[in-house]
Backbone as JSON, one array per atom type, in Angstrom:
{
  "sequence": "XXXXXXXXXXXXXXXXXXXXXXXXXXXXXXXXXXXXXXXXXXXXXXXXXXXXXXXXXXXXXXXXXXXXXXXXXXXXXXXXXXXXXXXXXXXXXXXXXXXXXXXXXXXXXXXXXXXXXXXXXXXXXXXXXXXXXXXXXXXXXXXXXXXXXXXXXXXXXXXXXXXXXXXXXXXXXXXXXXXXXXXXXXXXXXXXXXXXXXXXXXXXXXXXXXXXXXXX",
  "N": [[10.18, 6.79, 68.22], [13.6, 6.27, 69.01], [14.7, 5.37, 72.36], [16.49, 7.89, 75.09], [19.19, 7.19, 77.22], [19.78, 9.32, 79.88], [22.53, 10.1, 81.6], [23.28, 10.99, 84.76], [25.1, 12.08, 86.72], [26.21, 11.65, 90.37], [26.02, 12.99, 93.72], [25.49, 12.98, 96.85], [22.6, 14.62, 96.25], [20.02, 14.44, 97.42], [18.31, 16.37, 97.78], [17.23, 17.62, 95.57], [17.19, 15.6, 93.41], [14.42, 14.51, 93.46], [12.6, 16.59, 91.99], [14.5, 17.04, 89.44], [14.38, 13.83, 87.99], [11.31, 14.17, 87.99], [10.98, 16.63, 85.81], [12.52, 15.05, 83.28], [11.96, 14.39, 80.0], [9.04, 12.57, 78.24], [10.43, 9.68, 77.21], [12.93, 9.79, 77.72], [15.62, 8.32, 79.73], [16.43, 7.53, 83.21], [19.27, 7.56, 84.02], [21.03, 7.29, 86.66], [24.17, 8.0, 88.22], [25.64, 6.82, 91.31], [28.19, 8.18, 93.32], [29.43, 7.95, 95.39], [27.61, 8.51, 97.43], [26.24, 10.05, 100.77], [24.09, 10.79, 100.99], [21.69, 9.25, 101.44], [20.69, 9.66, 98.57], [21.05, 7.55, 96.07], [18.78, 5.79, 97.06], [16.73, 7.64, 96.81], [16.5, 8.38, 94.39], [16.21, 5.19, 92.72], [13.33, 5.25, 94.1], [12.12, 6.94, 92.52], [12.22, 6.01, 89.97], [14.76, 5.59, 88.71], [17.01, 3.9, 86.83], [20.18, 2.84, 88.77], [23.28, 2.97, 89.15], [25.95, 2.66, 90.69], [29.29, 3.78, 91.66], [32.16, 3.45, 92.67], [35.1, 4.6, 92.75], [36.1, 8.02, 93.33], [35.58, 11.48, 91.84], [33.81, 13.36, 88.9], [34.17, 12.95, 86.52], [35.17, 10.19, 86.58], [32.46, 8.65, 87.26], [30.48, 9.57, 85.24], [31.62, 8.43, 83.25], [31.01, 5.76, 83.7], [28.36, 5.71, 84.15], [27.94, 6.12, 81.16], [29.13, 3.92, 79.95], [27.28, 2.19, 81.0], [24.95, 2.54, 79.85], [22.78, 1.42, 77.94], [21.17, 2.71, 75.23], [21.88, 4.61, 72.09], [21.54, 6.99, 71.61], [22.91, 8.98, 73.67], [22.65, 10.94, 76.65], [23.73, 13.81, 79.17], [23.83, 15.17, 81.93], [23.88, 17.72, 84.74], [22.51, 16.82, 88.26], [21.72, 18.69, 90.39], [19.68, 20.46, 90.06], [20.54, 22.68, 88.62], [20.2, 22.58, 85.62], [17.9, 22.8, 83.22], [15.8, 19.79, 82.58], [14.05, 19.76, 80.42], [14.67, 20.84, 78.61], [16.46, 19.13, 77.05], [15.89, 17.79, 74.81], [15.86, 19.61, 72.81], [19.54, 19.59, 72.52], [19.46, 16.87, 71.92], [18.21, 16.47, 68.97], [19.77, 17.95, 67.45], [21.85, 15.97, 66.65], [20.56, 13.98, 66.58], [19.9, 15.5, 63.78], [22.92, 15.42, 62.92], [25.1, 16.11, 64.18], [28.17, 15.93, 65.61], [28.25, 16.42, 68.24], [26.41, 17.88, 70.74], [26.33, 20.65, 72.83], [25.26, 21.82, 75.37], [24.96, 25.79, 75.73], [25.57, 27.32, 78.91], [23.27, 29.99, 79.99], [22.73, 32.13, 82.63], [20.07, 32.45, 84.64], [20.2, 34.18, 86.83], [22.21, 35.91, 88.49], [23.28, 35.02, 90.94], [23.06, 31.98, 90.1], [25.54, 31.35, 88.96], [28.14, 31.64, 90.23], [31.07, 34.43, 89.86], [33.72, 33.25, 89.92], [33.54, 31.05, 89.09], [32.54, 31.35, 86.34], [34.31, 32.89, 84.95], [36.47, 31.2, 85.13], [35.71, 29.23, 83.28], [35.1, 30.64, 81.51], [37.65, 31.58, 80.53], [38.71, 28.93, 79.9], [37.16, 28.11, 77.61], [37.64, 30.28, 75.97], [40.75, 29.19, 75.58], [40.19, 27.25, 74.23], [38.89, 27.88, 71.7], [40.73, 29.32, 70.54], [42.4, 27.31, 69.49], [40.52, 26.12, 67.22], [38.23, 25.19, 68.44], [35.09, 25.25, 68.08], [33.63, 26.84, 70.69], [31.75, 27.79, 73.7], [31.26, 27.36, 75.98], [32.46, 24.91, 78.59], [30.47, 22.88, 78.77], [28.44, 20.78, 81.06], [25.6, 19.73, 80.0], [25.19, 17.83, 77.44], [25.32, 16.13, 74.33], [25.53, 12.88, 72.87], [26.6, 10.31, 70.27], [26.3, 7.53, 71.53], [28.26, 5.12, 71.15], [30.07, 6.36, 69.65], [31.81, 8.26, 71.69], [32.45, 6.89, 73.22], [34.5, 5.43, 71.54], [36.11, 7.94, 71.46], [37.48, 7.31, 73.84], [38.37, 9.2, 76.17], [40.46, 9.48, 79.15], [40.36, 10.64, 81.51], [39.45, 11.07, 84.95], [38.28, 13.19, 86.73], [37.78, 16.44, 86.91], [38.88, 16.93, 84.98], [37.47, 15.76, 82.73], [35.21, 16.72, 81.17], [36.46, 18.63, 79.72], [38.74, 17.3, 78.51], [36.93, 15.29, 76.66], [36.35, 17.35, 75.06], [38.43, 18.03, 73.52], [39.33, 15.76, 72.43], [37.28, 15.69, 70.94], [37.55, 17.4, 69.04], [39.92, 16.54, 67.75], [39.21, 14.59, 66.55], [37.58, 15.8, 64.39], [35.29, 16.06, 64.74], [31.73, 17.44, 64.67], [30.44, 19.75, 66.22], [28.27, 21.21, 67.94], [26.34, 24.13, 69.6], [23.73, 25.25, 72.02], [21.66, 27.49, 73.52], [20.8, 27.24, 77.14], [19.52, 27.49, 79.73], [20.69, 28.99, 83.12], [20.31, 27.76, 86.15], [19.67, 28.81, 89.68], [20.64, 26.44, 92.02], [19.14, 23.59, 93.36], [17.74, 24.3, 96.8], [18.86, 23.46, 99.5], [21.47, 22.15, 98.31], [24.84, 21.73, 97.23], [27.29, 23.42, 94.9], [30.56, 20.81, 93.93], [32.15, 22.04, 92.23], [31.79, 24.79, 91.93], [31.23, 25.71, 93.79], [32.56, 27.05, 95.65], [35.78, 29.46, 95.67], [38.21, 27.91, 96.31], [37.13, 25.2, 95.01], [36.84, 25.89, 92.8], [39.2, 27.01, 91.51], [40.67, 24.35, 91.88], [39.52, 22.45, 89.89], [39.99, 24.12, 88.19], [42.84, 23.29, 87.92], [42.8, 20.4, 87.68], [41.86, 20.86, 85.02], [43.57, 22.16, 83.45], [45.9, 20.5, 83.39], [44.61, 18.6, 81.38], [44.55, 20.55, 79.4], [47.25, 20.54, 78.93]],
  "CA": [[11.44, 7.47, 68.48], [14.27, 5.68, 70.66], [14.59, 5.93, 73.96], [17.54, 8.17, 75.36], [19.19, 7.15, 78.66], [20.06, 10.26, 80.64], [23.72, 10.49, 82.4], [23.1, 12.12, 85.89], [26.35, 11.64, 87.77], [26.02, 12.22, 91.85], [27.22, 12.59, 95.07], [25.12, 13.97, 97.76], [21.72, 15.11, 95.74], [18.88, 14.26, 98.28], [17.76, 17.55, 97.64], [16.98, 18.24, 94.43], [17.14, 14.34, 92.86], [12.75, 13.85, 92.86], [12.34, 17.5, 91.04], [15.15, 16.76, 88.13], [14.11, 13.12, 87.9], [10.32, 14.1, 87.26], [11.49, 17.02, 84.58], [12.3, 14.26, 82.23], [10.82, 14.13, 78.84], [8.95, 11.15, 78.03], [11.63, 8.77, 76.41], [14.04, 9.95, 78.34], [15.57, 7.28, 80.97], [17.16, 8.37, 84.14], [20.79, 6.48, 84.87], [22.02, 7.95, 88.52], [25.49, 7.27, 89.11], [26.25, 7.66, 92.76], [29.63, 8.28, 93.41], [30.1, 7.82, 97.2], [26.45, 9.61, 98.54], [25.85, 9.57, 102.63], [22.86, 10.98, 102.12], [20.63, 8.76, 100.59], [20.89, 9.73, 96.79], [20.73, 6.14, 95.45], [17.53, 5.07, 97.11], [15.72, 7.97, 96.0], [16.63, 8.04, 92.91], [15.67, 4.2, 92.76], [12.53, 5.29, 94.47], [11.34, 7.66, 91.69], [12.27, 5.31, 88.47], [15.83, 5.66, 87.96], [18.02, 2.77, 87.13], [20.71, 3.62, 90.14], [24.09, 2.82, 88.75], [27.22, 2.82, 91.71], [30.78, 4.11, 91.0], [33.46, 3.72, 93.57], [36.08, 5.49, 92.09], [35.89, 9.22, 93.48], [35.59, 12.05, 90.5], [32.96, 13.69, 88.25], [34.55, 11.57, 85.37], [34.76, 8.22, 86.99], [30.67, 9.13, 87.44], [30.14, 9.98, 83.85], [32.48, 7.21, 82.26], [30.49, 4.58, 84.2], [27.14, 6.1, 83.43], [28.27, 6.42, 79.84], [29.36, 2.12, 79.44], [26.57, 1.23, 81.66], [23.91, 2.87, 78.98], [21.86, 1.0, 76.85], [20.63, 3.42, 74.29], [22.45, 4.61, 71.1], [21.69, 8.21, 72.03], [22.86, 9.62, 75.38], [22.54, 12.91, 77.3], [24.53, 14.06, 80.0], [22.83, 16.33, 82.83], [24.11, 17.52, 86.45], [21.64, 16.38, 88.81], [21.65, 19.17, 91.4], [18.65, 21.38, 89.77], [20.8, 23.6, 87.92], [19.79, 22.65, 84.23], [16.57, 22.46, 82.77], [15.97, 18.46, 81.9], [13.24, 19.96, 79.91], [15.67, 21.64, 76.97], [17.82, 18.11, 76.5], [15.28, 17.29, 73.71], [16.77, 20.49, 71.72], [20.63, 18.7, 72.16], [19.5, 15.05, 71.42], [17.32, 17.02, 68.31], [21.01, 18.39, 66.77], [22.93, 15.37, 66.97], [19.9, 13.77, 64.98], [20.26, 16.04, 62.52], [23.81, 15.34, 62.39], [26.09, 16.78, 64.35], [28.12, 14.77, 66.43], [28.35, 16.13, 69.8], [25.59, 18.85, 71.02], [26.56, 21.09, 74.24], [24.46, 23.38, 76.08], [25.78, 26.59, 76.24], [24.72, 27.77, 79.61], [22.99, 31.41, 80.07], [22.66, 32.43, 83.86], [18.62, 33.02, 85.09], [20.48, 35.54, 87.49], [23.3, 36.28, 88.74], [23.58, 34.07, 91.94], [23.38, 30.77, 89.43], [26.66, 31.0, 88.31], [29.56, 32.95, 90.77], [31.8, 34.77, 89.22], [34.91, 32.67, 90.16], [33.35, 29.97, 88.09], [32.28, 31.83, 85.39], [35.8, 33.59, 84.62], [37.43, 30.27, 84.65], [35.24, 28.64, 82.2], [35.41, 31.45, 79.93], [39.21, 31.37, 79.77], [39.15, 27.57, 78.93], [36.91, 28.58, 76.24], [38.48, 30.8, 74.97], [41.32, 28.57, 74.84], [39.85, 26.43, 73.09], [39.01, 28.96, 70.8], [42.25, 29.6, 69.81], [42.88, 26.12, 69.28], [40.14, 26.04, 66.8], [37.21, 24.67, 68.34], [33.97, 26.74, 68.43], [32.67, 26.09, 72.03], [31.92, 29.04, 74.29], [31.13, 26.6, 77.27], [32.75, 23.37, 78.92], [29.4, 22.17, 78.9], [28.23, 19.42, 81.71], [24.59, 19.12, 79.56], [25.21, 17.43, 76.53], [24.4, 14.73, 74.07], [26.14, 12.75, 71.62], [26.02, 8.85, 70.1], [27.39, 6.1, 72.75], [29.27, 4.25, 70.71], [31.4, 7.14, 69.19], [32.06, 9.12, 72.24], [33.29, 5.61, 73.8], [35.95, 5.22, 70.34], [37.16, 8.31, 71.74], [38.98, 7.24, 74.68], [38.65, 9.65, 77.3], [40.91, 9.0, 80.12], [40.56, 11.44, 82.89], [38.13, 10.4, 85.35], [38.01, 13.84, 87.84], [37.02, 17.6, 86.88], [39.15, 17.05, 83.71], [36.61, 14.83, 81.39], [34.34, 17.82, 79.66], [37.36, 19.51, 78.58], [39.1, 16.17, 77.35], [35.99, 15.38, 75.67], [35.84, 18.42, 73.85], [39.76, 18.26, 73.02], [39.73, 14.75, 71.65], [36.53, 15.3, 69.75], [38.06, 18.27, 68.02], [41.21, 16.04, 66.88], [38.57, 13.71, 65.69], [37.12, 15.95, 63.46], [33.47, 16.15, 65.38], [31.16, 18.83, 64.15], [30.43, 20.32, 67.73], [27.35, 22.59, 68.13], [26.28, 24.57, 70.97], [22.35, 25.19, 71.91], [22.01, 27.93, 74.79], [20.66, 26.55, 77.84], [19.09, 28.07, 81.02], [21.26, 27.72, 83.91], [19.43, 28.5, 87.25], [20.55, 28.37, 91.04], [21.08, 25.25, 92.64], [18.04, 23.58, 94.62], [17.91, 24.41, 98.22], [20.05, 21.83, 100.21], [22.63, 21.43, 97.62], [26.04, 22.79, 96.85], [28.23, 22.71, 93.73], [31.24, 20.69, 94.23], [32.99, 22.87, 91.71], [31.64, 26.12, 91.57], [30.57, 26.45, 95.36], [33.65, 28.0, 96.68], [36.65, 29.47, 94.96], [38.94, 26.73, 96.47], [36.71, 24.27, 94.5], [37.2, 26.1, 91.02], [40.8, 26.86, 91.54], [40.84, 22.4, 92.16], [39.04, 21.84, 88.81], [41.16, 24.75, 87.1], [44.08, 22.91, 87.56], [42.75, 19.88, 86.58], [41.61, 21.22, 83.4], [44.89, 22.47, 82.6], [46.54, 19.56, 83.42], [44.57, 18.48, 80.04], [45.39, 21.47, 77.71], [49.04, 20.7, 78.5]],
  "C": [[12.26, 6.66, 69.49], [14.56, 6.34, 71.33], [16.26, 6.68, 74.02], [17.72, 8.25, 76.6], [20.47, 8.48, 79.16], [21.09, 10.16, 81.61], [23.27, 11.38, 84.04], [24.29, 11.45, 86.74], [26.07, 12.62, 89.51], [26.34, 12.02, 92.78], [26.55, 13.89, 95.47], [24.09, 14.91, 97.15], [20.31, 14.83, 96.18], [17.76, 15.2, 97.47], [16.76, 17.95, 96.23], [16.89, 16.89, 93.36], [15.07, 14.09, 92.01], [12.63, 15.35, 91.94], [13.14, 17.48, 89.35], [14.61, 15.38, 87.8], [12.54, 13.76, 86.9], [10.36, 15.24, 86.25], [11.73, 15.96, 83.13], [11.84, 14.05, 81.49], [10.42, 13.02, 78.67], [9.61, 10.85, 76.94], [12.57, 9.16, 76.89], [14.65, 9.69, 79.62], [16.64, 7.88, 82.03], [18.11, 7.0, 84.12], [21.3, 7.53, 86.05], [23.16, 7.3, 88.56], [25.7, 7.81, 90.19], [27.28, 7.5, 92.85], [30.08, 8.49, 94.86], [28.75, 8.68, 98.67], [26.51, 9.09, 99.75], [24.76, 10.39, 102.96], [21.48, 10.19, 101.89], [19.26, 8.81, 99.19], [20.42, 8.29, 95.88], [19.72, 5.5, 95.82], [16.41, 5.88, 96.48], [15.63, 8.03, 95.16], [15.96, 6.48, 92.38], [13.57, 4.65, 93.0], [11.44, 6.09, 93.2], [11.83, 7.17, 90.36], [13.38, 5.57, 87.9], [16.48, 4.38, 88.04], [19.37, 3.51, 87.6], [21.8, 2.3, 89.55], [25.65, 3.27, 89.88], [28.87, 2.9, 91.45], [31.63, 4.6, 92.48], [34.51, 4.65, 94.05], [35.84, 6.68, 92.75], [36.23, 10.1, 92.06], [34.75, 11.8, 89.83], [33.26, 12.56, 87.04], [34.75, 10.44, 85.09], [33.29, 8.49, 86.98], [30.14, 8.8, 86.09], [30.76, 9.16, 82.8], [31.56, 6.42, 82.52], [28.96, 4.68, 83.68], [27.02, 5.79, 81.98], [28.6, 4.47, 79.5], [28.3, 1.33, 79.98], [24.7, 1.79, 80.75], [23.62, 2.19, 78.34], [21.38, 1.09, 75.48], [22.06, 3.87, 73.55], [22.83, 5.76, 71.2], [22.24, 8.22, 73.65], [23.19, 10.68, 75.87], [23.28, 12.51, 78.38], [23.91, 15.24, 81.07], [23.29, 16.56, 84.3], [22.6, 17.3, 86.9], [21.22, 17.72, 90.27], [20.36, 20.76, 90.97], [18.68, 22.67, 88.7], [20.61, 23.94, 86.64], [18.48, 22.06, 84.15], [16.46, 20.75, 82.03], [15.01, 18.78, 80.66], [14.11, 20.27, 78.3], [16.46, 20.42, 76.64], [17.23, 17.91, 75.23], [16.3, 18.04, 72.19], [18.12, 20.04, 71.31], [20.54, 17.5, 71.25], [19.2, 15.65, 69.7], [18.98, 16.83, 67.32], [22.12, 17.1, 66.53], [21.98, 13.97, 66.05], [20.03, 13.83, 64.05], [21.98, 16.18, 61.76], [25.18, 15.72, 62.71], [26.25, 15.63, 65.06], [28.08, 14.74, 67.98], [27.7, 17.33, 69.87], [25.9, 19.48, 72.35], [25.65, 21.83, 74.19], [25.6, 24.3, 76.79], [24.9, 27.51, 77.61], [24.84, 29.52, 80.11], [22.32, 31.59, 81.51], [21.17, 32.95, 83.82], [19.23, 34.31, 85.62], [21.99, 35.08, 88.11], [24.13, 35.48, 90.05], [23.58, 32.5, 91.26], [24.28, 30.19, 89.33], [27.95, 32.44, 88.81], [30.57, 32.92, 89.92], [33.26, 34.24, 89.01], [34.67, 31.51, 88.53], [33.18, 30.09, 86.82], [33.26, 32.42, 84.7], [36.44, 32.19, 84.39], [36.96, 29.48, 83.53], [35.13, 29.38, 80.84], [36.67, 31.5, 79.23], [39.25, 30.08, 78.88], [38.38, 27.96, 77.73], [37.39, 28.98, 75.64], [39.83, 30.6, 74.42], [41.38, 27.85, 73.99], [39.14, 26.59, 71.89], [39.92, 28.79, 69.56], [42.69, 28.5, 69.24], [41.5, 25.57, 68.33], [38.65, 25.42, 66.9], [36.07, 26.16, 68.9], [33.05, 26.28, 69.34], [32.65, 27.57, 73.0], [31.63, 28.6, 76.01], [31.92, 25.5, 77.48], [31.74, 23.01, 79.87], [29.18, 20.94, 80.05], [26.88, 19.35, 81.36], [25.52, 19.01, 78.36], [24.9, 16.23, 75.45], [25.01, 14.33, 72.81], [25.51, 10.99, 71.26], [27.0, 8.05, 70.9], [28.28, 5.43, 72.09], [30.66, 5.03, 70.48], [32.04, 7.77, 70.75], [32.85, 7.64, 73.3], [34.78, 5.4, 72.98], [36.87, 6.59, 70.8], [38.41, 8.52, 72.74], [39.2, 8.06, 75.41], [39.05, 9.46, 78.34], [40.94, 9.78, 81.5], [39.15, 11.54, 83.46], [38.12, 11.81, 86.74], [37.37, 15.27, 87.18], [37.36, 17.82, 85.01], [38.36, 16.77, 82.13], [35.88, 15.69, 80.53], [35.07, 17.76, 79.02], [38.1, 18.34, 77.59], [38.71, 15.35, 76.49], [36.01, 15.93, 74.34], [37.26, 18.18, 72.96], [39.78, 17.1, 71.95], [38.43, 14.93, 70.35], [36.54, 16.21, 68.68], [39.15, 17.36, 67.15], [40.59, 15.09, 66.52], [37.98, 14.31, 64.7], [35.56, 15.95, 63.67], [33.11, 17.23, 64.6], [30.24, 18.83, 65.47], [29.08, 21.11, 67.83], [27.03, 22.85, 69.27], [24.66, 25.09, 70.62], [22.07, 26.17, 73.44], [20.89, 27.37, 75.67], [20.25, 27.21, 78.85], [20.14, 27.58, 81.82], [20.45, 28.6, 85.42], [20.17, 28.27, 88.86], [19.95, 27.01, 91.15], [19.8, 24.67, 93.71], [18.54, 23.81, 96.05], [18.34, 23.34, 98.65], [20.88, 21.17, 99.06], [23.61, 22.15, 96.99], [26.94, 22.21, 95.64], [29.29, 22.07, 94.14], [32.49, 21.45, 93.37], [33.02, 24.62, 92.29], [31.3, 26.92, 93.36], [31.18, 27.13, 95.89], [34.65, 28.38, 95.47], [37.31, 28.66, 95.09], [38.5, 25.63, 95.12], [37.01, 24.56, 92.86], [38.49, 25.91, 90.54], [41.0, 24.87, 91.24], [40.82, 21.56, 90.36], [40.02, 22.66, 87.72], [42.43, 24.0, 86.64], [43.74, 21.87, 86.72], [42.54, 19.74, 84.92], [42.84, 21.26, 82.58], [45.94, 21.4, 82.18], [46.03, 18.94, 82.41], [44.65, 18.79, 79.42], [47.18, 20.82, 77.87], [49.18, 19.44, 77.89]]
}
């Protein structure tokens, strides 16, 4: 089976880096992009068998672009790094995208109720459900997912900050993708580490806009 190298974009994941790392299915290669850590993210990561990949740029989507051209493999997954998704379930994504689809999201289902605050959870349902309306059948703006490197490169995603899921999902609807969704555990956050979206309302409100600033 080939190998699939694993997206983990980061900034500031001390915490929770050696427990997602050893999750990993075998064949499935860790890429770390650090994106500006001060706390020493990029050595451990190094330290526990990731190839440790450095991105300047500030923004989740400068992270995840760079990750994404600096891959290897044919397949590639996409995974936050801060404890919140199971690395264990990517197999099920990569699995669908096998069989044919072209871009696999995890739709994520809350362990409990402190996983996923309600600020964050209301705004991601709206974009859904805009993008609903606009014909795509997604009920998440997924940050696990898993598609083929080459295509998801042809489509030219240009927004390198909170915007990139959603302009993902947008362009790979006007390509004509066949999209599936796979639900997904989502659990709290390891101890010593905070969302940079979802942690505060300020931070959602930040990413809301950007989002929008790609529906328009």
């Amino acid at each position: 089976m080939e190998p699939v190298d694993v997206v983990l974009p980061c900034l500031d994941e001390a915490a929770a880096l050696p427990g997602v790392l050893a999750a990993l299915p075998p064949g499935y290669r860790a890429l770390v992009v650090d994106n500006g850590s001060s706390d020493g993210s990029p050595e451990i990561a190094a330290r526990h068998g990731a190839r440790v990949v450095r991105e300047p740029r500030p923004g989740y989507g400068a992270a995840v672009h760079a990750g994404l051209r600096a891959a290897t493999s044919e397949l590639v997954a996409f995974l936050d790094c801060d404890g919140s998704l199971d690395p264990g379930e990517l197999p099920g994504l990569v699995e669908r995208v096998r069989g044919g689809a072209d871009l696999a999201a995890g739709r994520r289902r809350p362990t409990c109720a402190a996983a996923w605050p309600w600020h964050a959870r209301a705004g991601n349902a709206l974009l859904a459900a805009l993008l609903r309306r606009r014909g795509l059948p997604v009920h998440d703006i997924a940050p696990m997912r898993a598609a083929r490197r080459t295509r998801l490169l042809e489509l030219g995603v240009e927004d390198r900050a909170f915007g990139y899921p959603l302009e993902l999902l947008c362009r790979a609807a006007a390509a004509g993708w066949e999209i599936r969704e796979l639900e997904v555990s989502y659990r709290p956050r390891a101890a010593g580490t905070r969302s940079k979206v979802s942690g505060s309302v300020r931070g959602t409100l930040r990413a809301a806009r950007g989002m929008a600033a790609v529906l328009r």
